[in-house]
C-alpha positions in Angstrom: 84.0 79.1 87.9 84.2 82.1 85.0 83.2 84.6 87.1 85.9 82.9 89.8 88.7 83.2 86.9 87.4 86.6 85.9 87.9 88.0 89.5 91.5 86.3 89.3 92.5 87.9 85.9 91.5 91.1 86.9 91.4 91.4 90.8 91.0 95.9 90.8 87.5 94.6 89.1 85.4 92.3 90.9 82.4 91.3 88.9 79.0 89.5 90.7 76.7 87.0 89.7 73.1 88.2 90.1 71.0 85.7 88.2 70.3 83.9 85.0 67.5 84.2 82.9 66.7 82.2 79.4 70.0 83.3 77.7 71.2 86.2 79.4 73.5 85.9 82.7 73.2 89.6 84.9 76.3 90.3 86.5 77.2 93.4 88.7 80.9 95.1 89.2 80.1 97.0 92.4 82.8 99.1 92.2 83.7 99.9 88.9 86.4 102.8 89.2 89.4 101.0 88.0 87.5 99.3 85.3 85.7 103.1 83.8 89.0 105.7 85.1 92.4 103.7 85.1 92.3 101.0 82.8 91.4 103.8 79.9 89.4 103.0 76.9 91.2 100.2 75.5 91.9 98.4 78.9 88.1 98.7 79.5 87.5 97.1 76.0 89.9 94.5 76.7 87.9 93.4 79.9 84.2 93.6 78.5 85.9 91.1 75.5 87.1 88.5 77.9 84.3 88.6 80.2 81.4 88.0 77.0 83.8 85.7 75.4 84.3 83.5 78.7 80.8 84.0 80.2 79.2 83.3 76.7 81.2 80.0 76.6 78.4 78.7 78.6 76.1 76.7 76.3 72.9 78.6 76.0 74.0 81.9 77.2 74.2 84.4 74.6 73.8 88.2 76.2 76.1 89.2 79.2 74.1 92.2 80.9 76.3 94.7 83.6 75.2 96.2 86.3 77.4 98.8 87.4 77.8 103.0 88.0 79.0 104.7 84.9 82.1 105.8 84.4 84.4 107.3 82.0 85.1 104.3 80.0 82.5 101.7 81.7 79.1 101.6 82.2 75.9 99.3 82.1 75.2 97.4 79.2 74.2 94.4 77.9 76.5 92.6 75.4 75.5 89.6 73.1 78.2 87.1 71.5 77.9 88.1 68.0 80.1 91.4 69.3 83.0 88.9 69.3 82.0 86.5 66.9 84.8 87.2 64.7 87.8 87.2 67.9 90.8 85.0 67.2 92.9 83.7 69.9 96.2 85.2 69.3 
């Protein structure tokens, strides 16, 4: 259902479960132009926060790893909660 809502809120990005393991859920953006070259570096950000902070929510995951071609302003990575532990809902 996060990945469902994730593909809703941001439809030029489509993101893909691959699998989970212990803590960490893999997830692929197959085509990651409009995430790296048109959302720019603070759009990109933007997206890597809501998808740990939502995909995270799941109790026990802690590490969101990406799969995807690197681009300007994206690229693979693997990001753990603590990045966000401090994010306030505005």
């Amino acid at each position: 259902r996060i990945i469902k809502g994730l593909n809703q809120s941001y439809p030029d990005v489509r993101v893909n479960f691959l699998k989970q393991t212990a803590d960490t859920v893999f997830v692929e953006v197959p085509d990651a132009t409009h995430l790296g070259e048109e959302m720019g570096d603070a759009g990109a950000s933007a997206w890597y926060a809501d998808a740990v902070i939502n995909l995270t929510s799941v109790n026990g995951i802690n590490f969101v790893s990406f799969k995807m071609d690197e681009q300007s302003h994206a690229g693979s990575t693997i990001i753990g909660r603590d990045t966000y532990k401090n994010w306030k809902r505005s």
